[in-house]
C-alpha positions, 0 to 999 in steps of 0.5 A: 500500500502507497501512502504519502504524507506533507513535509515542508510544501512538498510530500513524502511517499512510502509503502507499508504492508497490509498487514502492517497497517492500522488505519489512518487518523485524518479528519472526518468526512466534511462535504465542501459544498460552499466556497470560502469566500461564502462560509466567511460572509455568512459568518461575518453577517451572522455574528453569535452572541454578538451585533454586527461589525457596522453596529460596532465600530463608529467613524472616526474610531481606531480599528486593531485588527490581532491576527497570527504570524507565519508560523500558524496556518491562519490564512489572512488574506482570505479574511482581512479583506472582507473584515476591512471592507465591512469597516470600510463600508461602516464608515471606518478609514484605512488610515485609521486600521491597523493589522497586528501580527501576534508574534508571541515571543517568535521572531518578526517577519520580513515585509516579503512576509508581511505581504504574503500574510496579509495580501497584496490588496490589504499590504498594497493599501491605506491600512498600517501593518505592524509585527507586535513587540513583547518589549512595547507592552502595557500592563492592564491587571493581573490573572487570578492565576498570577498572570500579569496582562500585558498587551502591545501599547498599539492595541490597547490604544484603540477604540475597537480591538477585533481578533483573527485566528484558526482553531485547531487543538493545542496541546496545553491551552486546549485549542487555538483561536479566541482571546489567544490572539492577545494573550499570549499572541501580543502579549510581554515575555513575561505574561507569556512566560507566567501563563505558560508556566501552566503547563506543567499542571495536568489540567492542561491538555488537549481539548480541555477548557473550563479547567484548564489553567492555561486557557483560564488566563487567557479568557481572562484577558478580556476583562482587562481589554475589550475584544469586540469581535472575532472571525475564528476559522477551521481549516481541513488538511488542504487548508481550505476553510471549512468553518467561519465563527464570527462574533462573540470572543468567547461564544464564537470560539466555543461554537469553532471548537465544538465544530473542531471536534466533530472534524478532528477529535478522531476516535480510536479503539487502540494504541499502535506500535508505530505512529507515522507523524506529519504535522501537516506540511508547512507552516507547521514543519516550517521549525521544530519548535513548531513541529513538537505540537505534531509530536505530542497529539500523536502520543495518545495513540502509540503504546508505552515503549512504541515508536514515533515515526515524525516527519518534519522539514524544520528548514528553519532549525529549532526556532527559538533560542531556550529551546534550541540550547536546552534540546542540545545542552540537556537530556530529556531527564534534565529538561523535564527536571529544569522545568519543575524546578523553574520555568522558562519559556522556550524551555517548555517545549524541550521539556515536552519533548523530553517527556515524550522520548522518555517514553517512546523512540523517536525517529526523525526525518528532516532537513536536520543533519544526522550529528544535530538529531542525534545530539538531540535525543532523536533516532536518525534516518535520512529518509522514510525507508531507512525510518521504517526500517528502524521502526521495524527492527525495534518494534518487529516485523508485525507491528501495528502502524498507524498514520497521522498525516496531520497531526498538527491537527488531529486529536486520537480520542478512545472510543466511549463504550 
């Protein structure tokens, strides 16, 4: 049996026994019947829980428009120029809109980027594009949970604040979109540091909400500053919208979320021996720091001593500076106990990391050099072939595979009896 699986903005093909194959974990069935350009419409004109965007805003207000970097999926330059022309049409100037890319704590982009997130009509036009900067923030209160609100001065200074984003399951906020595009997208080094020093607590998983820490600091946030509207989207694995939940921060992203789970939550009746990973091609292979989210959704569908088959380009290298020394100057024991000890941003992600090789052999194939893989705790292969013979002389000729062509996305979920 053929498959192939995403790898940068390519794929990689292999072949697999059928006897050897368990199945694939993609998302359900979801029937396109619409264009993206319609399920947006309908759901910018049909806000939940919310009036409309030309009952909102009034001439003569400041617009912050909060949507992702380049390192999320998001796709912007679908939906920017239907939010802008719905301000336009209120009555709002481009001179008088401003689009933040939520950086977090991830580099900031080139103008060549700037234009291919926001697109050539929206670049090419009146409306201020700016990265956001953790250094130029304002602090406006502080989470139950500790957590300083820190936000970029820019959009704490305008008069309406609206929020873009893509919601796919996160592996310790729960999921992305809603009020993350603030916190901890525009938000300090140190909020960010605080709200995912979280992550530690076993609350903090996979498609959990209401208990999760992580995601309580960021439903926080809009106490401290109004978010007056989103547009979440849900892509498939062509990275088409499928979805569009307009409206309310917190109502809108919950109907995204639940939307998400119908698509993604994919349930399985067991664990395999092998996991086959991608995490959905570029951007998400774009680092590895980016990558590791793939890495862990596929956890919760391999056994205890299995194998992770995980291919990521990661052409970018490791992508964060703390989580680059502390994959190559520590051993997964040290991370995880560096983290309990003090939490350091960057750090987590070598920490979860750590947690995983603990359990599992991880077999890497990437961009990466062999010397640096293996420096890092991985098992190297410079292809699929040599990588499913690796798997196959640790795990035996039997072995169950399983496939998780995009992991990035897809959540495994035990069947309910």
């Amino acid at each position: 049996m053929e498959f192939e699986v995403k790898y940068n903005k390519s794929v990689i093909k292999f072949e697999l026994n059928t006897n050897n194959y368990m199945g694939t974990l993609s998302e359900k069935s979801h029937k396109k019947t619409r264009k993206e350009t319609e399920i947006l419409q309908e759901s910018i004109n049909n806000p939940i829980d919310s009036k409309s965007l030309e009952q909102i805003v009034k001439q003569g207000e400041r617009i912050a428009i909060v949507t992702s970097d380049i390192s999320r999926p998001m796709p912007s330059y679908k939906v920017l120029p239907l939010v802008i022309a719905k301000l336009v049409m209120a009555g709002i100037k481009e001179q008088d809109i401003m689009v933040v890319l939520a950086l977090g704590s991830h580099r900031s982009h080139s103008e060549q980027e700037k234009r291919q997130l926001v697109g050539d009509s929206v670049y090419d036009s009146d409306v201020e594009i700016v990265d956001s900067d953790m250094d130029q923030c304002e602090r406006l209160g502080m989470c139950r949970n500790g957590t300083p609100a820190d936000v970029f001065k820019p959009v704490t200074l305008a008069d309406r604040v609206i929020c873009l984003g893509n919601i796919e399951y996160h592996y310790f906020a729960g999921y992305s979109g809603g009020a993350k595009a603030i916190m901890p997208g525009v938000s300090s080094f140190e909020a960010i540091q605080a709200n995912h020093k979280n992550m530690i607590h076993k609350e903090a998983y996979a498609s959990n909400l209401e208990t999760n820490p992580v995601r309580q600091d960021i439903d926080q946030v809009p106490e401290f500053l109004n978010i007056d509207f989103i547009v979440n989207v849900v892509l498939n694995q062509k990275k088409e919208i499928i979805g569009a939940f307009s409206g309310h921060w917190k109502s809108a992203h919950r109907s995204g979320c639940a939307f998400l789970d119908e698509i993604y939550g994919v349930e399985i009746e067991g664990l395999a021996d092998v996991v086959i990973v991608s995490p959905g091609g570029f951007p998400k292979d774009l680092n590895l720091y980016q990558a590791q989210k793939g890495l862990d959704n596929s956890r919760h569908a391999v056994r205890e001593g299995g194998t992770i088959l995980m291919c990521a380009c990661a052409e970018e290298g490791f992508g964060e500076h703390t989580f680059e020394t502390w994959m190559k100057t520590k051993s997964p024991k040290e991370r995880i106990e560096s983290i309990q000890n003090k939490f350091k941003l960057g750090g987590h992600k070598a920490a979860a990391i750590g947690r995983i090789q603990e359990r599992y052999q991880v077999i890497l194939v990437s961009d990466m050099p062999r010397g640096l893989v293996e420096q890092i705790g991985f098992t190297y292969a410079s292809d699929m072939d040599q990588a499913l013979s690796l798997a196959f002389e640790t795990q035996g000729m039997d072995a169950k595979v399983l496939l998780m062509p995009s992991a990035g996305s897809t959540l495994p979920l035990f069947k309910s009896s």
